[in-house]
VOGUTI-483509 format. One record per residue (C-alpha): residue number from 0; residue in one letter; x, y, z. Coordinates in steps of 0.1 Angstrom, whole numbers, padded with zeros to 4 digits, always signed. Example, Ala and Ser with C-alpha at 12.3 -4.5 7.8 and 13.67 -1.06 7.14 Angstrom:
2
midren / lumti / c1 / c2 / c3
0 / A / +0123 / -0045 / +0078
1 / S / +0137 / -0011 / +0071
***
This chain:
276
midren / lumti / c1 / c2 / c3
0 / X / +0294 / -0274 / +0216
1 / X / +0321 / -0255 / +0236
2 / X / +0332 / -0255 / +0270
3 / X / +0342 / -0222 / +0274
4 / X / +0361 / -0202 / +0304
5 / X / +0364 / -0166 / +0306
6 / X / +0362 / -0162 / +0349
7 / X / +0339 / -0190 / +0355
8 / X / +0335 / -0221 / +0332
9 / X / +0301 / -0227 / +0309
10 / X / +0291 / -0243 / +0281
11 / X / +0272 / -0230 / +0246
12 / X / +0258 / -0248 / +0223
13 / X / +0268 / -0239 / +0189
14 / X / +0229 / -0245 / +0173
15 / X / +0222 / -0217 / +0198
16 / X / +0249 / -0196 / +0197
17 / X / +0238 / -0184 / +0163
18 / X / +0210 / -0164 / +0172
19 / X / +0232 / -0146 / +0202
20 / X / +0213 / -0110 / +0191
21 / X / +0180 / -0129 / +0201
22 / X / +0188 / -0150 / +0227
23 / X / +0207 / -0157 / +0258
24 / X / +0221 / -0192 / +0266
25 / X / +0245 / -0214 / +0286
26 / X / +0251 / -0243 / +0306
27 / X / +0270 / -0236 / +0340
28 / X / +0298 / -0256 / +0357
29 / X / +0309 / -0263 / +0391
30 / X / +0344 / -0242 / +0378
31 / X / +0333 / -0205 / +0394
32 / X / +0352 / -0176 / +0401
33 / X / +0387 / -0179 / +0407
34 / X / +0388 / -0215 / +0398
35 / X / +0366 / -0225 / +0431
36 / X / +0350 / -0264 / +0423
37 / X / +0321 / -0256 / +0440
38 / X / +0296 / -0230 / +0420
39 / X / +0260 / -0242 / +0430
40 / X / +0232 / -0222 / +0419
41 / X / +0208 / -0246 / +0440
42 / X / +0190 / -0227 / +0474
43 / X / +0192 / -0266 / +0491
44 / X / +0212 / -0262 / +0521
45 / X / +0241 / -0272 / +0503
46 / X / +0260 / -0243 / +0504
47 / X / +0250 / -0209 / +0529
48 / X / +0222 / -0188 / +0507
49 / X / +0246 / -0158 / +0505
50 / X / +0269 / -0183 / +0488
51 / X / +0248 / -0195 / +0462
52 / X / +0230 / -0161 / +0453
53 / X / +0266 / -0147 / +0451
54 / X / +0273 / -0173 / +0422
55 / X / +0235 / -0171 / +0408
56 / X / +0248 / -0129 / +0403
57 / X / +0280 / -0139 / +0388
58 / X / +0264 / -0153 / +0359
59 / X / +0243 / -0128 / +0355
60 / X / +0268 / -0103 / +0353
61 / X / +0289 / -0126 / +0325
62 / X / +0253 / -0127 / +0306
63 / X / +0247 / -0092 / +0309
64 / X / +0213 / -0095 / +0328
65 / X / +0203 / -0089 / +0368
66 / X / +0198 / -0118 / +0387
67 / X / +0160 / -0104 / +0394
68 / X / +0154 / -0118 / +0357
69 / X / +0159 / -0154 / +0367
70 / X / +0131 / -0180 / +0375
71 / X / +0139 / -0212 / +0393
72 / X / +0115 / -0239 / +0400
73 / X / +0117 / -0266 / +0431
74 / X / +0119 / -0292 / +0407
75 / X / +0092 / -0322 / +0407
76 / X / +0107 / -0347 / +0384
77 / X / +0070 / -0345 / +0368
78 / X / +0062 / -0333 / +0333
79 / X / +0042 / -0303 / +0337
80 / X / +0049 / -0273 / +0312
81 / X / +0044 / -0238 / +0327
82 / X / +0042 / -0202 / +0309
83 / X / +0059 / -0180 / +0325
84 / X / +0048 / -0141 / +0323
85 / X / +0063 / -0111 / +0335
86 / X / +0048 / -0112 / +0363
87 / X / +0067 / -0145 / +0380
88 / X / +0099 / -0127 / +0370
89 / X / +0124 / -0136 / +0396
90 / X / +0102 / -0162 / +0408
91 / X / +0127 / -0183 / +0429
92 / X / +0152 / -0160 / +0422
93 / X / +0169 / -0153 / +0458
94 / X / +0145 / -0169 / +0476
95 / X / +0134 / -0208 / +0479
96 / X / +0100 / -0202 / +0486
97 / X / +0087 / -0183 / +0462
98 / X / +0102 / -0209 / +0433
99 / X / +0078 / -0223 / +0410
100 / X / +0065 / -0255 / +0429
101 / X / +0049 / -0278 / +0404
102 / X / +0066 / -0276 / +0371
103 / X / +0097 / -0294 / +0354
104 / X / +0094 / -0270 / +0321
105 / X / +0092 / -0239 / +0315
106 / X / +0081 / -0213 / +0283
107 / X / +0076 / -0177 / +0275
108 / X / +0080 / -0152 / +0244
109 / X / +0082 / -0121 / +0266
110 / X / +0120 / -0106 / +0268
111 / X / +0146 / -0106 / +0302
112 / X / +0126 / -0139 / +0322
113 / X / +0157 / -0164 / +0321
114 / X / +0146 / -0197 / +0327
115 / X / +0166 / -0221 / +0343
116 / X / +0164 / -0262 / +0347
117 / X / +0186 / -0268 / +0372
118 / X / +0206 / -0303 / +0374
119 / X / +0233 / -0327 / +0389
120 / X / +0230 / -0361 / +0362
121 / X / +0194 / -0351 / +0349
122 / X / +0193 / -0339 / +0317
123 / X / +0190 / -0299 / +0311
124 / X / +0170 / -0294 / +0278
125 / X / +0171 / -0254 / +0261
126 / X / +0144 / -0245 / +0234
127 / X / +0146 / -0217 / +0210
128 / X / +0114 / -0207 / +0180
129 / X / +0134 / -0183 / +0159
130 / X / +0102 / -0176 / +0140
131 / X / +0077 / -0167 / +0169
132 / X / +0106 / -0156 / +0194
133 / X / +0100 / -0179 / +0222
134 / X / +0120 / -0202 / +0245
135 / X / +0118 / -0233 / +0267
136 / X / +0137 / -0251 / +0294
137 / X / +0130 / -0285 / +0305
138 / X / +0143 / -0307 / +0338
139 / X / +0143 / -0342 / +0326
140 / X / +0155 / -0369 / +0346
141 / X / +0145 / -0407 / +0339
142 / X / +0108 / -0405 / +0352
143 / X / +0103 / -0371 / +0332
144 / X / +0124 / -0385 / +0305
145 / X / +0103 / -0421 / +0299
146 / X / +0071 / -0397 / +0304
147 / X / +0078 / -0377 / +0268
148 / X / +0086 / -0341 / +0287
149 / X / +0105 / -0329 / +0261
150 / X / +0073 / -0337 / +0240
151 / X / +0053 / -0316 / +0262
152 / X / +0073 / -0285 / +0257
153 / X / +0070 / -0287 / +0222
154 / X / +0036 / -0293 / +0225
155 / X / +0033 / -0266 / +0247
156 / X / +0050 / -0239 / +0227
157 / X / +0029 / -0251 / +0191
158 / X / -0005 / -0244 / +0212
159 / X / +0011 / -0213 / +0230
160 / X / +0029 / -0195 / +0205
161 / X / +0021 / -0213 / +0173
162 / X / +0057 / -0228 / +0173
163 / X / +0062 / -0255 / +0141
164 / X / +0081 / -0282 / +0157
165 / X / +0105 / -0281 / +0124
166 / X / +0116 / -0244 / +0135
167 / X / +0130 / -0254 / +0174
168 / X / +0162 / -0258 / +0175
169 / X / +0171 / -0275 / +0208
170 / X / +0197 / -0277 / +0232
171 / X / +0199 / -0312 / +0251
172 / X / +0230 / -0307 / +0280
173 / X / +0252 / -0327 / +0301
174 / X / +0240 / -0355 / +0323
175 / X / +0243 / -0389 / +0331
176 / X / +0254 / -0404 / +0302
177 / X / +0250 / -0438 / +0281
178 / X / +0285 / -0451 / +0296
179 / X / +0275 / -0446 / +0330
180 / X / +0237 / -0445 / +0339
181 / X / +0228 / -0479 / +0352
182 / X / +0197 / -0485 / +0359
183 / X / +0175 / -0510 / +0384
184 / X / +0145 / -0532 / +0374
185 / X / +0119 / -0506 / +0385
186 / X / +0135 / -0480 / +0353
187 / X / +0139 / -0512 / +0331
188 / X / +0104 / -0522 / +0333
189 / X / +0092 / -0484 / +0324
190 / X / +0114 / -0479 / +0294
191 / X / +0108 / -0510 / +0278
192 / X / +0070 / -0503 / +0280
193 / X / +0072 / -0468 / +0267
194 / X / +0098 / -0472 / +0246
195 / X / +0099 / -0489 / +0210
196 / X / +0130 / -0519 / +0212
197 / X / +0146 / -0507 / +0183
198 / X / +0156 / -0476 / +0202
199 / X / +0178 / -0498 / +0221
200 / X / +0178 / -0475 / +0254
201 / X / +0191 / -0500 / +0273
202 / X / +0226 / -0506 / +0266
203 / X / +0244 / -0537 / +0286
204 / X / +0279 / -0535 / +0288
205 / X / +0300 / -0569 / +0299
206 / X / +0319 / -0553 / +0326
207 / X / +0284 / -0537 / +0345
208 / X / +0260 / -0561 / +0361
209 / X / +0230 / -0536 / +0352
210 / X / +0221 / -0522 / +0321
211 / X / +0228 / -0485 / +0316
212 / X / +0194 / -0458 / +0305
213 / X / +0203 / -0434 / +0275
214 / X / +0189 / -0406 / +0284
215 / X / +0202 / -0388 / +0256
216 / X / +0190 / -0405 / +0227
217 / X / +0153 / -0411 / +0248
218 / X / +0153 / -0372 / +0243
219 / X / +0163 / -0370 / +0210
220 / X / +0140 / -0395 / +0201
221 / X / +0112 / -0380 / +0216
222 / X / +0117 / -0349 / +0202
223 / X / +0124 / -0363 / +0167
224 / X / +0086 / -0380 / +0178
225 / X / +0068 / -0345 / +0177
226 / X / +0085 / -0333 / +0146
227 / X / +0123 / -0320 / +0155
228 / X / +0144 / -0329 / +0129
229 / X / +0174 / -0342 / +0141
230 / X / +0197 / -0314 / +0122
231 / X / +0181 / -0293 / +0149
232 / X / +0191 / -0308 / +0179
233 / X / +0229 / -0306 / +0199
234 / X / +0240 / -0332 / +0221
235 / X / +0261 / -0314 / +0246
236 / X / +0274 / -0349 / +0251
237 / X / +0291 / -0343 / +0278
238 / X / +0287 / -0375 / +0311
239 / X / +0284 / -0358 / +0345
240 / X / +0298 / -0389 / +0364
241 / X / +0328 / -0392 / +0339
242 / X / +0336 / -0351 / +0339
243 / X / +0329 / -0347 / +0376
244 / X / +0353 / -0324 / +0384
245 / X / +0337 / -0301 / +0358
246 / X / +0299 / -0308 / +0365
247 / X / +0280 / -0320 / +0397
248 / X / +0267 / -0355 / +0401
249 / X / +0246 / -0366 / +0427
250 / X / +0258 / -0405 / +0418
251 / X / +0292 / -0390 / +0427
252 / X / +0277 / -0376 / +0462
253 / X / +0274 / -0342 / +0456
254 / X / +0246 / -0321 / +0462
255 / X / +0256 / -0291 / +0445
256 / X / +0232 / -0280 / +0409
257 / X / +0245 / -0264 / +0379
258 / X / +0218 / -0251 / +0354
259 / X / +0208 / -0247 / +0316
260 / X / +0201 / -0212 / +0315
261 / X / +0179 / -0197 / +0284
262 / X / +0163 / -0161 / +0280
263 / X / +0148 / -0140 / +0250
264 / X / +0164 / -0105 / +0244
265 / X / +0149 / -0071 / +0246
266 / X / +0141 / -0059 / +0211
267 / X / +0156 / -0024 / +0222
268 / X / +0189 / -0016 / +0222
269 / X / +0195 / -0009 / +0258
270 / X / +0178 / -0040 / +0272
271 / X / +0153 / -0030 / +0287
272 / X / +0120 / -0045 / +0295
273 / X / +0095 / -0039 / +0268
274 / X / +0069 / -0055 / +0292
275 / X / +0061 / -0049 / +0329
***
């Protein structure tokens, strides 16, 4: 998985980068344009609008898209799964209000709708079906992690586009990770109740008085539930709180988001849409 700069910083995942003539993919940083260490595609205040829709059409440029092919979602921290057709491209695109309102995941099979799970310590999750051509993006922090959404896309895509669970190949980006994700009694209680022990999610380190959640393996785990195999699965592996200064972290104070970004090509050579 490589953290790659060419203007602005991202990240690919090398399971993904594979099919690059089907798909598009990548994980954004807070490293922008000219260096700057604060490239937020979040529409929350942090940053003026103008700002953030500036940096929202920078990556679109480096991915070879318009920005009107976006769809963002408000973000819940629930574990609803939402199709997305044609018709909600740009959903939430340059404009808060018109985000998606009640989902955390998102799928479609039709070409130029890039989905985005946008993220500052939860976990950004990219889906790819090679075989039926169709995608999914998940936001999953600890309340959509403990409640299976990762599951639910896979679920969702097998009933949607007759996805086989054994032909995803998944993406699971940076986030809080397993050195640094302590957790209170109120997360303890949850995971230990949904979780089998053997898992060992919980990892209780001398030197921290709380024990720390492993959001990563929870997601890998759940996926490897519904049939992943685990060959198919990257670990960006990458901890928000420890590489700050390349991702955001809201445990670190900042409000700024950076996103896992995932959209199927156009069949025809010149890109363009094959669906209205």
């Amino acid at each position: 998985m490589p953290l790659v700069y060419d203007d602005l910083l991202y990240v690919k995942f090398n399971n993904l980068a594979q099919y690059k003539t089907e798909i598009t993919h990548f994980i954004s940083t807070r490293i922008g344009i000219n260096d700057e260490t604060e490239f937020s595609i979040g529409l929350n205040g942090y940053l003026p609008d103008s700002e953030v829709l500036r940096n929202r059409n920078h990556l679109a440029q480096k991915f070879g898209f318009h920005p009107s092919e976006f769809v963002f979602a408000e973000q819940v921290h629930g574990i609803t799964v939402e199709r997305v057709t044609p018709l909600m491209r740009g959903l939430g695109a340059f404009d808060k209000t018109n985000a998606l309102q009640y989902s955390d995941a998102w799928i479609t099979n039709h070409p130029n709708i890039c989905l985005v799970a946008q993220a500052a310590d939860c976990v950004p999750i990219l889906f790819f079906d090679p075989v039926h051509r169709a995608i999914g993006a998940a936001h999953a922090g600890w309340k959509g992690t403990v409640k299976r959404i990762a599951a639910n896309v896979v679920r969702a895509m097998c009933d949607e586009f007759g996805t086989q669970p054994s032909d995803l190949i998944v993406g699971i980006g940076p986030s809080a990770g397993p050195c640094c994700y302590e957790v209170g009694d109120d997360v303890i209680s949850v995971v230990e109740s949904e979780f089998p022990k053997e898992y060992e999610l919980l990892i209780h380190y001398p030197d921290q008085q709380k024990p720390v959640f492993d959001l990563w393996r929870a997601n890998i785990y759940t996926l490897m539930e519904v049939g992943v195999p685990e060959n198919n699965i990257e670990l960006a592996g990458l901890c928000t709180l420890c590489n700050n200064h390349l991702f955001f972290s809201a445990r670190c104070g900042d409000r700024g988001r950076f996103g896992g970004a995932i959209m199927l090509k156009a069949d025809n050579p010149n890109g363009s849409l094959l669906i209205s």
